[in-house]
C-alpha positions as CSV (number, residue, x, y, z in Angstrom):
1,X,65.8,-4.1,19.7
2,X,64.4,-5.9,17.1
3,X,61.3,-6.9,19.5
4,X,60.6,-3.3,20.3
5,X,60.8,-2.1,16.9
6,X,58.1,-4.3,15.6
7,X,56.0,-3.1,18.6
8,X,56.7,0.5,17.6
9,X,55.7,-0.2,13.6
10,X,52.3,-2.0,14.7
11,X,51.5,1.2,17.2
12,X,52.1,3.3,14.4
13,X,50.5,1.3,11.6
14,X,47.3,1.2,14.4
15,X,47.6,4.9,14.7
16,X,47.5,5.4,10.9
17,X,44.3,3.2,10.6
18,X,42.0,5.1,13.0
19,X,43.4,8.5,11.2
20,X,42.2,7.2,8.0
21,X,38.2,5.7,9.6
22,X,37.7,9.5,11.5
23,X,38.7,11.3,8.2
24,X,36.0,9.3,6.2
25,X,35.9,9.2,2.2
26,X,36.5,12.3,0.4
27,X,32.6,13.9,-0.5
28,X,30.9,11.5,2.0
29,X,29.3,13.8,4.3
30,X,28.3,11.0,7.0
31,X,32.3,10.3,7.1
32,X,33.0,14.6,7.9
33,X,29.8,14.8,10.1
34,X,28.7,17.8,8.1
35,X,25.1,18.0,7.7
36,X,24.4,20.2,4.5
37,X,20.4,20.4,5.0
38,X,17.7,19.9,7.1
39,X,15.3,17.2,6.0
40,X,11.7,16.8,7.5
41,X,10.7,14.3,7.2
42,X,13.6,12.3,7.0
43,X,11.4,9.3,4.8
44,X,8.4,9.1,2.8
45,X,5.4,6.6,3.9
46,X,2.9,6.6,1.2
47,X,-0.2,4.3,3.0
48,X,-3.6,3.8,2.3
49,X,-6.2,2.5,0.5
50,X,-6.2,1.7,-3.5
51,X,-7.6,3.7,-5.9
52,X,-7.3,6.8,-3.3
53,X,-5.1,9.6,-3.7
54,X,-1.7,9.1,-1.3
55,X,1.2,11.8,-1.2
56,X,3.4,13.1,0.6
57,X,5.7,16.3,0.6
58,X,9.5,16.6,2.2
59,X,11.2,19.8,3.1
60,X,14.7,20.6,2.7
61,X,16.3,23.3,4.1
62,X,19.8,24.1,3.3
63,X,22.0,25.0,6.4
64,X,23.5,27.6,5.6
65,X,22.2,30.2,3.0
66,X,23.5,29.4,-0.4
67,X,25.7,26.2,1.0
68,X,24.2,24.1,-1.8
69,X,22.0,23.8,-4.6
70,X,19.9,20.7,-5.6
71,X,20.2,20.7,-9.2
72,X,17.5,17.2,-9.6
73,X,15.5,14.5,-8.1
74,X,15.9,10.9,-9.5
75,X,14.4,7.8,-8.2
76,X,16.5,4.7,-8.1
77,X,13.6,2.4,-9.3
78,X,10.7,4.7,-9.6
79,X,8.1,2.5,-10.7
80,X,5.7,3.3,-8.2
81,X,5.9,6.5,-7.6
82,X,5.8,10.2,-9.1
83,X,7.6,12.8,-7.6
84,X,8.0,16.6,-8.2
85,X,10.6,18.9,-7.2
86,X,10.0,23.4,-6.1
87,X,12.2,25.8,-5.1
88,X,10.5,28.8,-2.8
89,X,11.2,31.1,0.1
90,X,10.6,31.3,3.4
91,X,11.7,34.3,5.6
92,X,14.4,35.5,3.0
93,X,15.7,31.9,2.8
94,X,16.0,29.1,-0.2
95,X,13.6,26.6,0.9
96,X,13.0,22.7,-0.9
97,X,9.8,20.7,-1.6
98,X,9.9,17.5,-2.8
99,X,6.2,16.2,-3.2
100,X,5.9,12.1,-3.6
101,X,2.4,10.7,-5.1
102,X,2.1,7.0,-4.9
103,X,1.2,5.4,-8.2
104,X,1.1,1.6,-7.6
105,X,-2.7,0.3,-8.2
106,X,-2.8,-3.0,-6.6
107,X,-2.6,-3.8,-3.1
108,X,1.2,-4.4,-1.7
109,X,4.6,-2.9,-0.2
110,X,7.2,-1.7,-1.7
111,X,10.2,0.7,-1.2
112,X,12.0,3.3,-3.3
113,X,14.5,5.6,-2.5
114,X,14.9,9.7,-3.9
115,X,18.0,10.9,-4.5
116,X,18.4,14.5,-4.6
117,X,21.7,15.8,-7.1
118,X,23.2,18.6,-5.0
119,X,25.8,20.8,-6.5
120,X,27.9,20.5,-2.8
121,X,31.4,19.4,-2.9
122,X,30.2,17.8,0.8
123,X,27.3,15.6,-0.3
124,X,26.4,15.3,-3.9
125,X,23.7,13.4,-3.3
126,X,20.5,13.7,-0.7
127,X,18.6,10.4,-0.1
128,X,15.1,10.3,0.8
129,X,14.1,6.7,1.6
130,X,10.3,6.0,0.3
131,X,8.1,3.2,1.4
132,X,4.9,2.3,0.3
133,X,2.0,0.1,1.6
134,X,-1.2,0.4,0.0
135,X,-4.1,-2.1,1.2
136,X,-7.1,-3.3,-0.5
137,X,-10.2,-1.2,-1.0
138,X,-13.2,-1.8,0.8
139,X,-15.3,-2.1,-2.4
140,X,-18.4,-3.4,-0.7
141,X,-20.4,-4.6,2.1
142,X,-21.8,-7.9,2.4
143,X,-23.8,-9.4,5.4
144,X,-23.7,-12.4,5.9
145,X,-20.3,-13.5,4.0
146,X,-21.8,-16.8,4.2
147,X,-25.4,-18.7,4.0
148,X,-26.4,-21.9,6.2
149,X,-29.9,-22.7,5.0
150,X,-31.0,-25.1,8.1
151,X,-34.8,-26.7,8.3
152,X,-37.2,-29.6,8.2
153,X,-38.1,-31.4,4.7
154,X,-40.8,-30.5,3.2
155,X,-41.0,-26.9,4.7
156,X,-39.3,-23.8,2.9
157,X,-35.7,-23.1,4.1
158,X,-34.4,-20.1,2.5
159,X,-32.2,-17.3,3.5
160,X,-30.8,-14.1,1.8
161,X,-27.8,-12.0,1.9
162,X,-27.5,-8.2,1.5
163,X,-25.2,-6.7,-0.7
164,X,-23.9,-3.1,-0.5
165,X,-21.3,-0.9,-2.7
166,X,-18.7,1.5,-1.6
167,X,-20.5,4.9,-3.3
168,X,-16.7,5.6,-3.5
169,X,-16.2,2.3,-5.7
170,X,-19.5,1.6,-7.5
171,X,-20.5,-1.0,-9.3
172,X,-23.0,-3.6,-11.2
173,X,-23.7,-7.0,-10.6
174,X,-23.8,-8.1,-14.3
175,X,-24.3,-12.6,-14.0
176,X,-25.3,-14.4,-11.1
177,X,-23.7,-18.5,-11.2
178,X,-23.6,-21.2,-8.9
179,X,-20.6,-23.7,-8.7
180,X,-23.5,-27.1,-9.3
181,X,-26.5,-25.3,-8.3
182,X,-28.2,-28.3,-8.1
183,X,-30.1,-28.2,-4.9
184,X,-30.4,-25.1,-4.3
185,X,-32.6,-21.7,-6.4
186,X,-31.6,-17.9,-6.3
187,X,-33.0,-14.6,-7.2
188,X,-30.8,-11.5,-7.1
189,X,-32.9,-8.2,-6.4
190,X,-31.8,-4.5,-6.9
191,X,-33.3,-2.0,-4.4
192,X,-32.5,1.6,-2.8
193,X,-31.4,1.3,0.2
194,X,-31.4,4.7,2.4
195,X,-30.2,6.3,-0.8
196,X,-27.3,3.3,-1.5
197,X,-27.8,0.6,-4.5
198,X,-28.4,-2.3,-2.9
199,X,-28.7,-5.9,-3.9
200,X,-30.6,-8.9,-2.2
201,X,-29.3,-12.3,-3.2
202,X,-32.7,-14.5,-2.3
203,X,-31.4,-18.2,-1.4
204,X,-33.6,-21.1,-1.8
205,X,-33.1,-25.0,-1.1
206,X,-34.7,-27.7,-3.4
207,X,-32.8,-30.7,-1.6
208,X,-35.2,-33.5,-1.2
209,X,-33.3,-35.6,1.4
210,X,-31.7,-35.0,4.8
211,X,-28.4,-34.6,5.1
212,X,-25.5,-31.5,4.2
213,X,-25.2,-29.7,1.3
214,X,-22.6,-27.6,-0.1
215,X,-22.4,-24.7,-3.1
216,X,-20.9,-21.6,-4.0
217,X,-22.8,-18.2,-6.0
218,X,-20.3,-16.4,-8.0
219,X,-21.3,-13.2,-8.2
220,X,-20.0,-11.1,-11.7
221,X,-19.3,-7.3,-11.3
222,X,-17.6,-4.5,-13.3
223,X,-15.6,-3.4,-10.8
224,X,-12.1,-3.9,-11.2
225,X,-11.3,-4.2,-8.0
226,X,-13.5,-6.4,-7.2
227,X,-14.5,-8.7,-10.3
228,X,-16.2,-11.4,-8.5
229,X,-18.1,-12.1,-5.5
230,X,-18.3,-15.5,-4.0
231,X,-21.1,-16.7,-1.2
232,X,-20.6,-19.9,0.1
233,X,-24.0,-21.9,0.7
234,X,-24.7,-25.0,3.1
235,X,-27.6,-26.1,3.4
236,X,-28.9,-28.3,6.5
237,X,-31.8,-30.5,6.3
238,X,-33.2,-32.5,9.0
239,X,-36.7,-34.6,9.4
């Protein structure tokens, strides 16, 4: 007896627990499986390139006419993004828009979420997850990345590279360096280029032996997203 009570207590007690998991939490509207609005897209991606405009725009559109009412938009960190929120109508019915702009100005991911304050005893809040990944600008052109100067002693050896900025991210080469600059002379030039500024960087050895050698050119700009410009020279003499 005692046996087939205890069995009766845990069957009940079991009973009890799966009761309490279907019902959910009270407001949780995951734990009724009540769906309160219809959310496209369901998350934000904010990707592309920096210093270019990125944003994107949510709807939300309630399920049934006048089942809710968003009353705010917050952003749990916020720090890279800005976000507005507009009420409109489409066919006769309350319609959502929540536009997100991506503020962050150097390259990197991150991720944000939106929550959206409702007014409904079902879900309070609406959460729109935001990720960003915003990737480096491509500032400028250069061909080739690197110089190798190769030739005889005693005969010129020289080489040049070319230069080009993004019309979309302009700038000026202000100071031309070299790491030792020993063994080696440069010239930058400034020319048009089919309409584009262009620069020349002219490339010239003065090593007097055979053998390797090995620089760098810093190049100073005003961009700033691109400050500075490094070519790396080797030069390769033989008899």
């Amino acid at each position: 007896m005692k046996r087939s009570a205890f069995t009766g207590l845990c069957c009940l007690f079991l009973f009890f627990l799966s009761m309490v998991a279907a019902s959910g939490s009270p407001g949780n509207a995951e734990g009724k499986g009540k769906q309160i609005a219809v959310i496209n897209p369901a998350k934000v991606y904010l990707r592309g390139e920096v210093g270019r405009e990125i944003k994107a725009s949510v709807k939300v559109v309630p399920e049934q006419e006048g089942s809710f009412e968003i009353v705010r938009a917050e952003a749990t960190d916020g720090k890279n993004i800005q976000f507005t929120l507009t009420e409109t109508e489409e066919s006769g019915k309350k319609v959502y828009f929540l536009t997100v702009k991506n503020m962050k100005k150097t390259p990197g991911r991150y991720e944000d979420t939106i929550n959206l304050v409702t007014r409904s005893e079902l879900q309070e809040k609406i959460k729109i997850p935001v990720q960003g990944n915003i990737w480096p600008a491509k500032v400028v052109s250069i061909s080739p990345r690197s110089l190798v100067l190769k030739g005889s002693l005693g005969k010129p050896v020289k080489a040049s590279v070319e230069i080009v900025p993004n019309a979309q991210y302009p700038f000026v080469i202000t100071e031309v360096l070299a790491y030792k600059g020993d063994e080696i002379k440069w010239d930058l030039q400034e020319v048009d280029k089919s309409g584009k500024r262009t620069y020349i960087l002219n490339v010239e050895s003065l090593r007097k032996k055979k053998g390797v050698y090995n620089d760098v050119i810093l190049l100073k700009t005003d961009s700033k997203y691109l400050p500075k410009i490094y070519i790396t020279v080797s030069v390769q003499l033989s008899d």
